[in-house]
N, C-alpha and C positions, 0 to 999 in steps of 0.2 A: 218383240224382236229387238235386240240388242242392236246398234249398229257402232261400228270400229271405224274411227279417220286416225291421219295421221295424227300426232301429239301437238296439241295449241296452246302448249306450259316450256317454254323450254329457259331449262335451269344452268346456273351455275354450277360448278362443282359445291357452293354451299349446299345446294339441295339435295336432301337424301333422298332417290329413288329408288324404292324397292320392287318394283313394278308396276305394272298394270292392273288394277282391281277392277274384276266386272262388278256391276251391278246393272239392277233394271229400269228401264228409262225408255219403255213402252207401254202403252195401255195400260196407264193411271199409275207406274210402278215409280218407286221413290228411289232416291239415291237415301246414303247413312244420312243420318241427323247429328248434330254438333250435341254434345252431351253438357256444357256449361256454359256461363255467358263471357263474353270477354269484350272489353273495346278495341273497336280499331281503330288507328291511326290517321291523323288527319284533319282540317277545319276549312271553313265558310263553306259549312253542308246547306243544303236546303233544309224549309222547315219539314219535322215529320208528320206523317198523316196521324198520328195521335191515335188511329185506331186500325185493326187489318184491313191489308190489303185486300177490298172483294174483287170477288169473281169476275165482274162488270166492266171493270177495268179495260178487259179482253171482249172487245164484242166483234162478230162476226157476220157474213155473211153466206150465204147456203145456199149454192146451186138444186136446181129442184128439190125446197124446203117444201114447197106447197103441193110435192107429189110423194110426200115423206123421207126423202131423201135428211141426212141429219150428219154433223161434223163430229169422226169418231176424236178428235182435241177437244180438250175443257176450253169453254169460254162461258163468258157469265150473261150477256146481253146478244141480240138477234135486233138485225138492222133489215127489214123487207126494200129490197132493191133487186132488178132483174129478173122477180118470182110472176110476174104478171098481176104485179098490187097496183099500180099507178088508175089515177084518177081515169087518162085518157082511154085504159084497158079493164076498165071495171063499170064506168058511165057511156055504155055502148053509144045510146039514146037519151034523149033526154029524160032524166027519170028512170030509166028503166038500165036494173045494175045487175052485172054479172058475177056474183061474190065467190065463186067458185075457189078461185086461187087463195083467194084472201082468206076462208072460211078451211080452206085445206092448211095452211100453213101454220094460223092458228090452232088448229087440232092436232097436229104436228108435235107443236110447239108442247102444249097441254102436256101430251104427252109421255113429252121430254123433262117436263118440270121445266121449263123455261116461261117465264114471266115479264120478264124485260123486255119488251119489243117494242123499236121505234120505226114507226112506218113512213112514206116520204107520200105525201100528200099530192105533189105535183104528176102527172103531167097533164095538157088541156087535150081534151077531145076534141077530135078533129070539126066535131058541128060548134062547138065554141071558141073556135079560133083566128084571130084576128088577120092571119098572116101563116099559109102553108107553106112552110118549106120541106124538098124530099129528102134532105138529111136530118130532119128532125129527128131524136130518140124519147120513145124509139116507135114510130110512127108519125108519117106526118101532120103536122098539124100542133105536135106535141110541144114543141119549145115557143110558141105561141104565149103572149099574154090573154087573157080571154076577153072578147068582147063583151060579155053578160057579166057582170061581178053579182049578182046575183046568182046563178048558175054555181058563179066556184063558194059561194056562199051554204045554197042548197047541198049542194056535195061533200062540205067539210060538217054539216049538221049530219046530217046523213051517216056519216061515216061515228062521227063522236055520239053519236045518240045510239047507235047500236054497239059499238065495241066500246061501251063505257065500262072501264077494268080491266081489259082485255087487254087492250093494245095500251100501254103507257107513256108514251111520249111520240109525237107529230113531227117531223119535219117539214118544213113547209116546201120547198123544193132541191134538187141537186144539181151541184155545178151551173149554176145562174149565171156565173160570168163566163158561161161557153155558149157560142149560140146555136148547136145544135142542139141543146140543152134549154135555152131560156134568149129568148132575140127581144123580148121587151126591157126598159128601163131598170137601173136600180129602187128608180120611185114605184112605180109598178108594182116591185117585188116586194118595199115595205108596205105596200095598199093590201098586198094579199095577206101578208104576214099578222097583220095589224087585224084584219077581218078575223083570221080565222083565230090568231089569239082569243077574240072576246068571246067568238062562238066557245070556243074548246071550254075555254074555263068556265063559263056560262052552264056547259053540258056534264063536265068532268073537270072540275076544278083540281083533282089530283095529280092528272096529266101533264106531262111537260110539253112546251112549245120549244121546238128547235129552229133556227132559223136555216134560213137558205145556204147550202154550202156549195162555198167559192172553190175552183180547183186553184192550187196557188202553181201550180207547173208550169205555167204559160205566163209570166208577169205582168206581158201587155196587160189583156182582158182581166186580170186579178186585180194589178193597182186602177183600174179603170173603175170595176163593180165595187170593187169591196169599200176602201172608202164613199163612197158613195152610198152604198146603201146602210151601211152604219151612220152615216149622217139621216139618212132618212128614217130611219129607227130611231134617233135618237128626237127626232122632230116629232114620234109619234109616242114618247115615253116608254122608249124601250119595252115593245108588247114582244119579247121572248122570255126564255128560261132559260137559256142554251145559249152561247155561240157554236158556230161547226165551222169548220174547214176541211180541204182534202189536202193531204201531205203526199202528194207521189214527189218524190223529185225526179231528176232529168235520170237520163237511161245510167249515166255515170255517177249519178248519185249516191249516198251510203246513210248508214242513220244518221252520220255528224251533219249534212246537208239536209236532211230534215229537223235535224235541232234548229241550224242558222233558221228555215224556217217559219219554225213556229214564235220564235222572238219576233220574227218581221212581224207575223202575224199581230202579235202581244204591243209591239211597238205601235200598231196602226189603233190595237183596241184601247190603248193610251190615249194617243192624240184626238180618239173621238171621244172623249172623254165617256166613255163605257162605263158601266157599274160595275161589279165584282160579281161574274157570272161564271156558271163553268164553261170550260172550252172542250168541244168534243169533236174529235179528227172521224169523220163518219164514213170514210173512206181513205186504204193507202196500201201501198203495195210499191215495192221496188225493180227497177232494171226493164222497166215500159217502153218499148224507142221512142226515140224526140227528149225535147222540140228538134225541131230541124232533122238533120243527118245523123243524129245521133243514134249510134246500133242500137237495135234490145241486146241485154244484159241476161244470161243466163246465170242463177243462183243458185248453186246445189250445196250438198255437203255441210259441214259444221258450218261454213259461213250464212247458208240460210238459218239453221236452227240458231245460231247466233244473233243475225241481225232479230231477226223475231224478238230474241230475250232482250238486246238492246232496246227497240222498239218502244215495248212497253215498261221498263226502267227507267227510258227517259223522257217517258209521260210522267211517270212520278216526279224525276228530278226537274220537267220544266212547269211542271201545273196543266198538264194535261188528264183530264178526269178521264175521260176512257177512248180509246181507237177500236172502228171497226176495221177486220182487218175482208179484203178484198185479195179473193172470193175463195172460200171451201167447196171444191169441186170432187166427182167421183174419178177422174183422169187429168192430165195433163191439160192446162189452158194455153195455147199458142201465147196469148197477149200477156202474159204475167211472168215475171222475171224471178220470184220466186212463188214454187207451183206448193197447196198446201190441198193434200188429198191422204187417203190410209196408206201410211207408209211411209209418207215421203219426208225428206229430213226437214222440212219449216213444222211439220206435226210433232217429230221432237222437241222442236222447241217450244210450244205451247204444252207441253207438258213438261220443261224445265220449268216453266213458269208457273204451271201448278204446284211444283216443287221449292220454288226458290222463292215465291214472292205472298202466294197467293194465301189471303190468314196472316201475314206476317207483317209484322210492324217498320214501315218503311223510316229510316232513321237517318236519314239523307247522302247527302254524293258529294264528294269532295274531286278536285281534277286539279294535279298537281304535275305541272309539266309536261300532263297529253297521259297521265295515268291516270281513268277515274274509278274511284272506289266509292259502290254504295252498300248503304249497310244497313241489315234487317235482323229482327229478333224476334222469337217468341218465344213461349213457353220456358224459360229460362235460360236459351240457346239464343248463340248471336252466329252472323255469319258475313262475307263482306264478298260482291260480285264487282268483279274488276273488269279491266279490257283498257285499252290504247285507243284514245281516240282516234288519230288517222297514224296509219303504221305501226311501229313497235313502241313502246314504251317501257323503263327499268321500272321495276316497283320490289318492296322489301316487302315477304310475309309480315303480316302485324301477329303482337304475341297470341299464342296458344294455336296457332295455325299447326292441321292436325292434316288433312285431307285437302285436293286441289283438283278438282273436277271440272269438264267438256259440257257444254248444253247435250252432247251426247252419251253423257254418263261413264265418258273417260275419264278415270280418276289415278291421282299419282298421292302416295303419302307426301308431308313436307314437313316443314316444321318453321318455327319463328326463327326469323334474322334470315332465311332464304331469298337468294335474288333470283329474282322473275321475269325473264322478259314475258309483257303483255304484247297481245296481238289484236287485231279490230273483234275475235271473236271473244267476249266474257267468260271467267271462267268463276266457279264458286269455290272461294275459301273457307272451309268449316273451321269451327274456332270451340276451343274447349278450354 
């Protein structure tokens, strides 16, 4: 299904418009391809990823994965959260485990061809829990530190001894500085992290250990945990392979407010004097109400398939290895400010991004007066995705610009020396 918004290129009298060009930009369908290589214009890019951009980049999560339900968008990795995999929903009893969800998703998964799957280890069952609270998530009992560390001990061997291959990478718990989520210490959290590291690699040394992720929405409880438990990781010689964060911003927030940030974030893993690790945003989604009074934001149209392509372009351009994005549903979620289900325009957008990035050699992003231009090549074709950081921005076609395309596969011809006002939504320049 094609979909038409208004025009998000609007030209000078330099620009040559000769129309509107359909093309397809549904169900895996590609926009033209740039026929030669050219450069674009521009400096103090980021470095490039030296080799394609994979699949992974993009990861996801899936409303009843584990009853086979599956996200009709390309993404590369699968984050188990929501499915009924948590520790507190699998460890009925002591010893005695429920795998049913877990064992469905994974078959699922199989499938699908999907292999990248990071599971989220926490939460405590309610017979091993220190402290029941009724807002626990997501039962009570659940944001509980455990009193037995044996217990969470048993259950991360448990878990890595039978899905060894299977499931590649651990999270150790989610949003720990919320306390419906996690009401024990940052020390605590690096006791369990630091455990279940030795087990994991012990069992499956292939496996990655992800750490705990902080929401950074709320700043109180984020500067409170997160330095903090990075101090306490770093007391135990940093037993991850991962950092993780969640990137919502406020209900008024846009991708530029998730850039600010994940520098904060970067700044903070500086001063704990951190190793050089990837960073992975394991959850994020835009226009959520709050903090405070702040409305939900509804996000439709070019601007969700936009921010989308944004999203993950400026993972690339800040060192972010890959975002899951929250949540692939079969209908509309009341809590999510932009909804990604069959159809709707954010599932455009992950297939602009199957188009625009993915395979393609990330060549870095230049931002010159609130115009950023990044720029990608393969196969002997280059091409440059633009956009305004906040509001409008002037930008000049760079040479051999041929084509000027919509994450919704609105495309206008152009040509070199054309003036551009950019807008917050990105658009691609083909270059020949």
């Amino acid at each position: 299904m094609v979909r038409y918004s208004r025009k998000l290129v609007t030209a000078t009298a330099a620009l040559a418009t000769v129309g509107l060009l359909a093309t397809a930009c549904s169900s895996g369908g590609s926009e033209p391809a740039a026929t030669s290589s050219a450069a674009a214009s521009g400096s103090s890019s980021t470095a490039p990823t030296g080799s394609g951009v994979p699949s992974s980049l993009v990861g996801m999560h899936i409303e009843g994965a584990e009853a086979g339900a599956w996200a009709s968008a390309p993404f590369g990795a699968l984050r188990l959260w929501d499915n009924g995999t948590a520790w507190s929903q699998i460890e009925l009893e002591p010893g005695v485990y429920k795998w049913d969800n877990l064992e469905g998703i994974l078959e699922n998964a199989q499938a699908k061809g999907m292999t990248d799957i990071l599971m989220v280890l926490g939460t405590t069952p309610e017979w091993n829990a220190k402290k029941v609270g009724p807002d626990d998530y997501p039962q009570p009992g659940a944001a509980s530190a455990p009193k037995d560390l044996k217990a969470w001990d048993a259950w991360v061997t448990e878990v890595a001894t039978r899905y060894k291959g299977r499931i590649t990478a651990y999270q150790i718990w989610n949003e720990a500085n919320l306390k419906n989520f996690w009401n024990g210490t940052p020390e605590e959290m690096a006791e369990l992290t630091k455990r279940a590291y030795d087990i994991i690699k012990a069992i499956d040394p292939a496996a990655l250990v992800v750490a705990a992720s902080p929401s950074t929405r709320l700043t109180g409880p984020f500067d409170k945990f997160f330095p903090a438990y990075l101090d306490a990781l770093a007391a135990k010689d940093w037993p991850i392979d991962v950092v993780a964060i969640h990137t919502y911003p406020a209900a008024d927030g846009d991708p530029a407010a998730r850039g600010a940030i994940i520098k904060l974030v970067q700044d903070y893993l500086t001063a704990a004097g951190a190793p050089d690790l990837p960073l992975w945003d394991t959850e994020l989604n835009y226009g959520l109400a709050g903090p405070g009074d702040l409305p939900k934001q509804e996000i439709t149209g070019a601007k969700a398939a936009g921010w989308v392509v944004r999203t993950y372009i400026d993972d690339l351009r800040y060192g972010v290895e890959r975002s899951y994005w929250y949540i692939w549903t079969q209908k509309p979620y009341d809590l999510l400010g932009i909804q990604a289900y069959p159809g709707s325009d954010a599932e455009q957008g992950f297939f602009a991004l199957e188009n625009w990035v993915f395979g393609s050699s990330f060549d870095g992003c230049t931002d010159t007066a609130g115009a950023v231009t990044c720029n990608f090549s393969k196969d002997g074709t280059s091409w440059v995705v633009a956009w305004a950081e906040n509001g409008d921005a002037p930008y000049t076609a760079p040479a051999g610009t041929k084509l000027v395309c919509d994450p919704l596969a609105n495309c206008q011809e152009s040509q070199e020396g054309a003036q551009i006002t950019l807008t917050e939504i990105p658009v691609r320049l083909y270059l020949q």
